[in-house]
C-alpha positions as CSV (number, residue, x, y, z in Angstrom):
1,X,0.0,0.0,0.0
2,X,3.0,2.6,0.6
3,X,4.1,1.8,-2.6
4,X,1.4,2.2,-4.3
5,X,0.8,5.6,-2.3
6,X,4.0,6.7,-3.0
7,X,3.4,6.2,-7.1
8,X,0.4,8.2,-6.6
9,X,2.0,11.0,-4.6
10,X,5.0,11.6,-7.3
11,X,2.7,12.3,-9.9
12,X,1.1,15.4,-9.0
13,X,-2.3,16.3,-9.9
14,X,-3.0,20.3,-9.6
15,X,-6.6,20.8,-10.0
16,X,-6.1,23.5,-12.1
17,X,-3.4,22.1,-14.1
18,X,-4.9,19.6,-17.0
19,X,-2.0,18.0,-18.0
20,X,-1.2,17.3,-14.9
21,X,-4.8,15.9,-14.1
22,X,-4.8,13.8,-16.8
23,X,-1.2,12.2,-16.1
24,X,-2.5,11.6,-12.5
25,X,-5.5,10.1,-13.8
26,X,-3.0,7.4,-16.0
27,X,-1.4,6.6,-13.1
28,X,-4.2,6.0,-10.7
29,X,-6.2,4.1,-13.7
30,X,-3.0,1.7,-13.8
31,X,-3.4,1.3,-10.2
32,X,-7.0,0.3,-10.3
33,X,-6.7,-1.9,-13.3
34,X,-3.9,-4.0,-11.2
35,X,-5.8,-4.2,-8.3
36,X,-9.4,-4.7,-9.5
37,X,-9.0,-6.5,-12.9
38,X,-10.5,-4.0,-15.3
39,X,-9.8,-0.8,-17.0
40,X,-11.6,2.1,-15.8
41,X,-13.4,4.4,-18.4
42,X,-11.9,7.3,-18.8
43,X,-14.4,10.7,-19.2
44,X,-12.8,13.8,-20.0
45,X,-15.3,17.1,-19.4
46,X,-13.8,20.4,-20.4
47,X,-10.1,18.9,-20.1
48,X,-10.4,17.9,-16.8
49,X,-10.2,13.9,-16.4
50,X,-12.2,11.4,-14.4
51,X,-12.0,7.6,-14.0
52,X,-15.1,5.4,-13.6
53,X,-15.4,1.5,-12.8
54,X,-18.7,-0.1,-13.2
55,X,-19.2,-3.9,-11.9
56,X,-22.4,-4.6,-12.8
57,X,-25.3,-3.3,-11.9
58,X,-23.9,-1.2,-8.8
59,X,-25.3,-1.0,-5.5
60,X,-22.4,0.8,-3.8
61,X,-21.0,4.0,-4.9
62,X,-17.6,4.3,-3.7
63,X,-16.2,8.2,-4.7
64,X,-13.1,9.7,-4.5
65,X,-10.8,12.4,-6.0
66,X,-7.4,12.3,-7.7
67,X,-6.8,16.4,-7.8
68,X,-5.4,18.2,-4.9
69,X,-5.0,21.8,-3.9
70,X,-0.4,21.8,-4.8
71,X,0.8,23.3,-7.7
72,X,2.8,21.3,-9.6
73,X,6.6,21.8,-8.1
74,X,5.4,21.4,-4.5
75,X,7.6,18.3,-4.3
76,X,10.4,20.1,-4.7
77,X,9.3,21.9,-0.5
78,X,6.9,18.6,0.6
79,X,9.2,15.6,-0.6
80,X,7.2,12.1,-0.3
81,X,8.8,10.9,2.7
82,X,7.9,7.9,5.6
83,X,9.4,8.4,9.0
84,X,7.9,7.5,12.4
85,X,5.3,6.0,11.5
86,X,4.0,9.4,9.1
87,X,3.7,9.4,5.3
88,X,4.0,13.2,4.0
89,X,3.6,14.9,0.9
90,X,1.4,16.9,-1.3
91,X,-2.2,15.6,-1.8
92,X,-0.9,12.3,0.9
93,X,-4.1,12.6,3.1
94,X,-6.3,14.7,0.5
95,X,-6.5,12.6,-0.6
96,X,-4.3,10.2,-2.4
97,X,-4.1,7.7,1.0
98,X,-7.8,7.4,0.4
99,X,-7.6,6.0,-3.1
100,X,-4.9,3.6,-2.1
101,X,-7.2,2.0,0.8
102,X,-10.2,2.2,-1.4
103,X,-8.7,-0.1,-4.5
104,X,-6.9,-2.2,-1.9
105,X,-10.6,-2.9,0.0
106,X,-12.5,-3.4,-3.4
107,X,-9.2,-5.8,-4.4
108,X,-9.6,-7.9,-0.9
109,X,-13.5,-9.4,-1.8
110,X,-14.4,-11.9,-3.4
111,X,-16.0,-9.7,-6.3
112,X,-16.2,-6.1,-7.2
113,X,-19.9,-7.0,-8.4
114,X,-21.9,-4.3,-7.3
115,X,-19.9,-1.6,-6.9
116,X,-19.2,2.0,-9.0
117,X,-15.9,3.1,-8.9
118,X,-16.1,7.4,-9.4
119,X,-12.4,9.3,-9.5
120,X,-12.9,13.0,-10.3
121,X,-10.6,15.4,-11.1
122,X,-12.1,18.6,-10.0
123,X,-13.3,17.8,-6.5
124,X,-10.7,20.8,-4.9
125,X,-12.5,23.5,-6.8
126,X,-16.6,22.4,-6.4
127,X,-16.4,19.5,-9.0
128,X,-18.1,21.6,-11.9
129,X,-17.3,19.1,-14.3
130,X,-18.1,16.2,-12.4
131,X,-21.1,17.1,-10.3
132,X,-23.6,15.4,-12.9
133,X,-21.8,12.2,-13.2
134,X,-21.6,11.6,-9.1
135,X,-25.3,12.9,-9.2
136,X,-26.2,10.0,-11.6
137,X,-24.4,7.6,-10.2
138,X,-25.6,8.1,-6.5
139,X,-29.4,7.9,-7.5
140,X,-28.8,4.1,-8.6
141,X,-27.0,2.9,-5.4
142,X,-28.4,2.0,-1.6
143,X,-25.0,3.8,-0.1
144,X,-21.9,6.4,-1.1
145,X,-19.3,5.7,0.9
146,X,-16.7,8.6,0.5
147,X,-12.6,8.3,1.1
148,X,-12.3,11.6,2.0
149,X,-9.7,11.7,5.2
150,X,-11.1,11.6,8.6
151,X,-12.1,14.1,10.5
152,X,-8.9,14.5,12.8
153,X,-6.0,12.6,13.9
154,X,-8.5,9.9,16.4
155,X,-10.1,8.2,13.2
156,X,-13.7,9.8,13.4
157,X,-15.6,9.8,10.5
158,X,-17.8,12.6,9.2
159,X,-21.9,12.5,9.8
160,X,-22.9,15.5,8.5
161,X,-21.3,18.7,6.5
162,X,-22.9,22.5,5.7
163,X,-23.6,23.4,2.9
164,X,-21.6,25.8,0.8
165,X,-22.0,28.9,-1.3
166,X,-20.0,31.5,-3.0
167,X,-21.5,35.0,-4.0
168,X,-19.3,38.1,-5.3
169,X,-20.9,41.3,-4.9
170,X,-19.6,43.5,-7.6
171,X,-19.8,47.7,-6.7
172,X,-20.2,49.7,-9.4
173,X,-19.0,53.6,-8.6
174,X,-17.5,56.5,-11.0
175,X,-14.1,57.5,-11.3
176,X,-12.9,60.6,-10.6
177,X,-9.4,62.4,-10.1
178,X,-8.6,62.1,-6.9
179,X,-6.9,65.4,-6.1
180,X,-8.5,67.4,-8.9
181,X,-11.9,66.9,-8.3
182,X,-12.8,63.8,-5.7
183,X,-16.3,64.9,-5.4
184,X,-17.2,64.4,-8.6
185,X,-16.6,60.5,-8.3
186,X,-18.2,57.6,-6.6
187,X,-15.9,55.7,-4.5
188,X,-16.5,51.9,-4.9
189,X,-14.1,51.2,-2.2
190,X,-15.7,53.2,0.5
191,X,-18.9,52.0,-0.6
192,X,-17.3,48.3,-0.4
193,X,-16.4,48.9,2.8
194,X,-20.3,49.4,4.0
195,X,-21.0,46.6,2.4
196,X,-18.2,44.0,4.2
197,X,-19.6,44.9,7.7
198,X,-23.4,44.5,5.9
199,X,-22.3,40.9,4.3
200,X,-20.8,40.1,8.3
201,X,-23.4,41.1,9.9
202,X,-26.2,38.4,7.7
203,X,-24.7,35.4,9.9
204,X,-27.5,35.7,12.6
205,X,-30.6,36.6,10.5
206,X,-29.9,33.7,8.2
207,X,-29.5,31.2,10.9
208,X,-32.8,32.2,11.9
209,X,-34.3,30.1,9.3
210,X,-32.5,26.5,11.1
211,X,-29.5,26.1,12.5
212,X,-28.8,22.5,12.6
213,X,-28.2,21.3,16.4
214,X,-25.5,19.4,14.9
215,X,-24.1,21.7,12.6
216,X,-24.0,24.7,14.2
217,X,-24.9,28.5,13.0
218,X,-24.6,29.6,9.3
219,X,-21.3,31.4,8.7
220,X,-21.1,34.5,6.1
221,X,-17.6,35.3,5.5
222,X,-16.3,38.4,3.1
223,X,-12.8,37.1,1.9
224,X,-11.5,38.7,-0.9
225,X,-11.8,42.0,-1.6
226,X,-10.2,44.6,-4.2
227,X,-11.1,48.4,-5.8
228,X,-9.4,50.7,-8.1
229,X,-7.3,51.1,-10.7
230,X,-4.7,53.8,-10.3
231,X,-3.4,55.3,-6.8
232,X,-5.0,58.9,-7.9
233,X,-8.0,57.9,-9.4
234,X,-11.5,57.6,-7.0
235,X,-12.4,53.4,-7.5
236,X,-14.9,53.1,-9.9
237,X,-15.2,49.3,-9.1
238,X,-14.7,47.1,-6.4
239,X,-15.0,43.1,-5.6
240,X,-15.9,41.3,-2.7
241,X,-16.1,37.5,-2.3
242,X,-18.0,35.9,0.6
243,X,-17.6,32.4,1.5
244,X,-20.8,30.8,3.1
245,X,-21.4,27.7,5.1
246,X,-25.4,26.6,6.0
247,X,-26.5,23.7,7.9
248,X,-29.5,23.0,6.2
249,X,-31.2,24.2,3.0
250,X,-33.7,26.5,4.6
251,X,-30.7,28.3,5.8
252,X,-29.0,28.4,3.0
253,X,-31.9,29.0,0.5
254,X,-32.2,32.4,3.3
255,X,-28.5,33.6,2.8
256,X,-29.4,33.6,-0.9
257,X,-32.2,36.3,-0.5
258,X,-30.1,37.7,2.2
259,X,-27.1,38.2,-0.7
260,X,-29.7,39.5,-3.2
261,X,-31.1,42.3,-1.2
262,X,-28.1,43.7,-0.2
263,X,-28.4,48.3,-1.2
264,X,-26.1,50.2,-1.5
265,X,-25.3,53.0,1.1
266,X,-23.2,55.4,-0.8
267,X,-25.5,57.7,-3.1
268,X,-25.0,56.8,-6.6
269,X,-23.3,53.4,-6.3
270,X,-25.0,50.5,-7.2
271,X,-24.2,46.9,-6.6
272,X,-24.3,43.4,-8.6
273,X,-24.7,40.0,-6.3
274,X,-23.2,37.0,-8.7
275,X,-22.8,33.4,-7.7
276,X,-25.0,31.3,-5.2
277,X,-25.1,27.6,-4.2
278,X,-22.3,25.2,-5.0
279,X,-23.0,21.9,-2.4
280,X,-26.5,21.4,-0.7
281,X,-25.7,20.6,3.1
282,X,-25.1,16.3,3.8
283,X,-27.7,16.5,7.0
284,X,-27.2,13.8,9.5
285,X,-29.8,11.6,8.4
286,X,-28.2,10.9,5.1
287,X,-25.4,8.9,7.4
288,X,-27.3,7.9,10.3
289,X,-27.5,3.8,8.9
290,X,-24.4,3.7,7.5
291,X,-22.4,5.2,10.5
292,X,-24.6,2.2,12.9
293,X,-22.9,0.1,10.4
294,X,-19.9,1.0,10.6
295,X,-19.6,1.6,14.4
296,X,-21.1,-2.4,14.7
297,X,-18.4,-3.3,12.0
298,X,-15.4,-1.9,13.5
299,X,-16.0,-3.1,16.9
300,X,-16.1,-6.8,15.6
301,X,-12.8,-6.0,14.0
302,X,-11.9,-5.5,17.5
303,X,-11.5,-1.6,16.4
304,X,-11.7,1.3,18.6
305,X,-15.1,2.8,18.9
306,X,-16.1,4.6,15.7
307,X,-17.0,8.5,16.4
308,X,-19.3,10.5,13.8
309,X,-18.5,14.6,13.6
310,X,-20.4,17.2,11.8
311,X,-18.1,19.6,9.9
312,X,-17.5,22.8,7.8
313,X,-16.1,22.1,5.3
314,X,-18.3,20.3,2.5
315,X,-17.0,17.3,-0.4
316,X,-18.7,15.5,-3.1
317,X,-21.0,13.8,-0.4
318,X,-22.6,17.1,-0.6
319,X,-24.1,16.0,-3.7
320,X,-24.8,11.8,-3.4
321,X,-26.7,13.1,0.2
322,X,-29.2,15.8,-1.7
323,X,-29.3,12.9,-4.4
324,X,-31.3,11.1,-2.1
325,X,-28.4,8.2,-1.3
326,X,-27.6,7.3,2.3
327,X,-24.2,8.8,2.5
328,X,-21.0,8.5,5.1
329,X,-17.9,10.7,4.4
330,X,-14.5,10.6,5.8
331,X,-13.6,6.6,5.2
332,X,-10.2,8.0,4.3
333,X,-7.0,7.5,5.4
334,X,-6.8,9.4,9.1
335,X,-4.4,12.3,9.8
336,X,-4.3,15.9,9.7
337,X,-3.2,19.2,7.8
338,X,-5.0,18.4,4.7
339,X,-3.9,21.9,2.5
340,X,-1.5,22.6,4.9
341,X,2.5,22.4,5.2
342,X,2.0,19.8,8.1
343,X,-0.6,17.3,5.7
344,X,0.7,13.5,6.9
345,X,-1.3,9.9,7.0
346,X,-0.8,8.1,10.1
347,X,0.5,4.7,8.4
348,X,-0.5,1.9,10.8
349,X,-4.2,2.8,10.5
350,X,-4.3,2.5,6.5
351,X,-5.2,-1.2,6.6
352,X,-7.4,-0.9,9.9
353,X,-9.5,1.6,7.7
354,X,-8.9,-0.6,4.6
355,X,-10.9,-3.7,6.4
356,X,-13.7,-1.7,7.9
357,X,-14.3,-0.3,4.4
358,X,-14.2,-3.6,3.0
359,X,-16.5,-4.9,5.1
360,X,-18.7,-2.0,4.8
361,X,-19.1,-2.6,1.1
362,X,-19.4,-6.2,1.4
363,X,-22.2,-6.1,4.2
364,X,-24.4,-3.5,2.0
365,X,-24.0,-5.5,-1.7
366,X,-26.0,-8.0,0.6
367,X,-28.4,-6.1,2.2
368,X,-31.8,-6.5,0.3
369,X,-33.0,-3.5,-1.5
């Protein structure tokens, strides 16, 4: 399994970087025809690449993704190493670990009969590419199991995400010298500035519409942000991005008319709100089952107990959940620092996680429908 993970580290697979994708997607295609005894069909949308096995008529959707968030070069600063017990490098836990445990659990039973293999390529930046193909493959199956990492460095898988959503409100001003005659503009970026405190200040009135117990509040979060053109001209037009993060869809359906009825405060200025939803929220009924499952599963493995986590941050699950499939996330290898300088697997729990996947596919494909 380290070898394999180190073959799949090497080649690295910037989501942005097509080429790249589509060498990464060679590589883990080899990987799965060695260990599961087919080739995997190959779909390319808008140059990005995905991989695809289907054994029969499938049951089990198991999803993954082979892009990660390093430019290509990041080897040169995050070498593949193993020390201590820790595997490190660039896309290791997010989520290249994942794939290695997922072909190497299918591999271990009897047959693959029953099962849909999905590798995207675009997961990283909202899978626009690949959203229709895990839609349509999660409305066949009885269960998604997802091999995104774990939750933290104890094992514990993830029950339930938010939602996400992305808006940029655009602020259209007039430009204006700015020493000659200042008045005679309309500043963007002061008006920008109302709006940032406006766009923080949404959190509480679109929780409102549901919370989540589990989940926690909605979060609105301005990010980005930029004006101008010249350093003595007023702004004429300014950007800001807002990040936001709903527990359910009533909350997140409320953030959108929240977004849209933002005014403008600054006499003259007038605003554009682009973007909207990008994942519907995995509730904690979509994994309720599956995480039983598991949590009887792993303890007759003689396994430590099994804990379910709600979470932020939102994956392809997002999708196979609203589909209407039973859904648990976070089957992954387990670690921490996912995007960051200190990403590592802990080794010695790859084939723990390995065997209670395996078994999890094994004992739905014989679940009646």
């Amino acid at each position: 399994m380290l070898a394999d993970l180190e073959e799949l580290v090497v080649c690295e697979s910037f989501s942005a970087d097509h080429a790249a994708l589509a060498r990464s997607a060679e590589v883990v295609g080899a990987l799965g025809a060695r260990l599961l005894g087919a080739a995997a069909e190959t779909i390319v949308v808008d140059g990005v690449t995905h991989l695809r096995w289907t054994f029969g008529t499938p049951r089990v959707l198991l999803l993954g993704h082979h892009d990660t968030v390093w430019p290509v070069g990041s080897l040169e600063t995050h070498p593949w190493s193993v020390a201590d017990g820790i595997a490190r490098g660039p896309g290791v836990l997010d989520m290249k670990a994942g794939l290695v445990q997922m072909f190497h659990a299918l591999a271990s039973l009897p047959s693959p009969e029953g099962v849909c293999v999905l590798v995207n390529g675009d997961e990283e930046i909202g899978s626009p590419t690949s959203r229709e193909l895990i839609e349509e493959a999660a409305r066949g199956c009885a269960a998604t199991f997802v091999l995104e990492a774990s939750a933290n460095e104890e094992g514990a898988l993830k029950t339930a995400r938010k939602g996400t959503s992305r808006y940029e409100v655009v602020v259209h001003g007039k430009a204006a010298h700015a020493g000659l005659e200042p008045h005679r503009g309309i500043n963007a970026a002061v008006e920008a500035a109302h709006q940032v405190l406006a766009v923080a200040g949404l959190g509480a009135s679109a929780g409102a519409a549901g919370t989540g117990q589990v989940l926690g509040a909605t979060t609105i979060t301005p990010t980005l942000m930029s004006a101008g053109s010249t350093l003595n001209t007023v702004p004429a037009l300014a950007r800001i991005s807002v990040d936001v993060r709903a527990p359910t869809l009533a909350a997140q359906d409320r953030t959108d008319e929240l977004m849209r009825a933002l005014t403008a405060r600054t006499p003259g200025a007038r605003l554009t709100v682009r973007g909207g939803r990008k994942r519907p929220p995995m509730e904690p009924e979509s994994s309720a089952e599956l995480f039983a499952l598991a949590s009887r599963i792993a303890s007759e493995l003689g396994q430590e107990p099994l804990r379910g986590v709600a979470v932020g941050g939102a994956s392809d699950g997002n999708f196979t959940a609203a589909a209407g499939c039973p859904t648990l996330d976070g089957l992954g290898a387990v670690g921490s620092g996912a995007h960051a300088d200190t990403e590592h697997v802990q080794v010695a729990r790859m084939i723990p996680r390995t065997r209670l996947l395996a078994q999890l596919v094994a004992r739905t494909l014989v679940t009646p429908a």
